[in-house]
N, C-alpha and C positions, 0 to 999 in steps of 0.2 A: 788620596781620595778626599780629605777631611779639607784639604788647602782647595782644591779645586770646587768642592761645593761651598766652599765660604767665598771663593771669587765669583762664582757662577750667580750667584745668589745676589753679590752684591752688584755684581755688574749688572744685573735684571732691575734691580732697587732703584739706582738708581739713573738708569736708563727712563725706568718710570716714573721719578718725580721730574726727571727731565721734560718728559714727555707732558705732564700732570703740568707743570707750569706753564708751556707750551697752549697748552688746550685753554685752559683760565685764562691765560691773556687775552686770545680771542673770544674768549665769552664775555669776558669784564668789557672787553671794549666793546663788541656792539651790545649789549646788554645797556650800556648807559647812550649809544646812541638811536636804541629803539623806541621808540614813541608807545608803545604799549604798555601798559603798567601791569605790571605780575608781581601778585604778595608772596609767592609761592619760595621760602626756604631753602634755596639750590643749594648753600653750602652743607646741608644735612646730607646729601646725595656726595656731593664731593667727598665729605669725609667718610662715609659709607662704605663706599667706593675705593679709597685711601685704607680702612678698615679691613674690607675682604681681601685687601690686595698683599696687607700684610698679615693676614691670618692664614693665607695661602703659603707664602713664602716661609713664615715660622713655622705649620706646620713641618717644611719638606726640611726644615734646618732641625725641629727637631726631631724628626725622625733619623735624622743621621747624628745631628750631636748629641741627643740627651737634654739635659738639663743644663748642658751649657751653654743653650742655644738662646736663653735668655735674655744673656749679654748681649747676643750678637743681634737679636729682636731691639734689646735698648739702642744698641747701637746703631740702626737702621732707622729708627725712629729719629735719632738726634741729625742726622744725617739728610734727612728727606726737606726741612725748610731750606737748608742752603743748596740746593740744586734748583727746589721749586721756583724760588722768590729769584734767582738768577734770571731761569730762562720766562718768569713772568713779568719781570721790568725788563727784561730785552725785547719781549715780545711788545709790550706795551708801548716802547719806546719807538718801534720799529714802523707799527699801524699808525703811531701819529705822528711819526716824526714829518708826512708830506702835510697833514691839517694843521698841528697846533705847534708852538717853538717849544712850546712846557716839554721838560724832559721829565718822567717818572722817573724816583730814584728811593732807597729803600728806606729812604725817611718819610716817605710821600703820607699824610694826615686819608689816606683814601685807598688803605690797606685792607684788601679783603679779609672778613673773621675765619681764615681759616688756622693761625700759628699763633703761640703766644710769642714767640720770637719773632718781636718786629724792626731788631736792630742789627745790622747788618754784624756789627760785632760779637754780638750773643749769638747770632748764629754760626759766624765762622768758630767761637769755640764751641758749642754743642758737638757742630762735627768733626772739630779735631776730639773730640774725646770721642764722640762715637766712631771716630778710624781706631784712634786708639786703645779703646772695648776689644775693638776686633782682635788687631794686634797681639795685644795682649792674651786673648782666649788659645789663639795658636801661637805663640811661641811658649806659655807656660802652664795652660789648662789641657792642653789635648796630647 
């Protein structure tokens, strides 16, 4: 039961920041090609957002694991820019690849402030250790 709700969990996770990058691509893009100017702080909404989503999730982790579910909260967290920042330069790439030849790429100097991990490196290891948080919580904590 304990394996199934840590896959269950994480397969929803990260479904979501799939998703979450997905959506921001197409905001980011027409957002700089709309002519109207709005002061208004949308990343505070996105991380919000990002917030309930995993206070939702850790709650249901810790109601089943306890106090182990910590790890598995950090580990989710480390895990969520490299899914995001994936399908949001794919997405980016994809809306301008008929307009402009510019390819977005994860060095790109016009990175939305939503992650401090803005190198494509730092975050592929974040999330091998947040797989491997996981991991680790079931094969020698549970």
């Amino acid at each position: 039961m304990i394996l199934l709700t840590l896959l269950l969990t994480n397969i929803l996770w990260i479904t979501y920041s799939l998703t979450e990058g997905v959506r921001e691509g197409f905001y980011w893009h027409y957002e700089n090609k709309s002519k109207r100017v709005c002061e208004f702080n949308v990343n505070r909404i996105f991380n919000l957002q990002r917030l309930l989503v995993l206070l939702l999730s850790g709650g249901f982790l810790t109601y089943t694991l306890g106090t182990h579910s910590l790890l598995c909260i950090l580990g989710m967290i480390l895990m969520f820019s490299f899914f995001h920042n994936g399908t949001y330069y794919y997405t980016r790439n994809k809306l301008n690849s008929s307009l402009y030849p510019k390819k977005w790429t994860d060095e790109s100097d016009t990175f939305p402030t939503f992650s401090l991990l803005t190198s494509y490196k730092k975050r592929t290891i974040a999330m091998s250790i947040g797989i491997l948080s996981q991991v680790f919580i079931y094969l020698f904590l549970l």
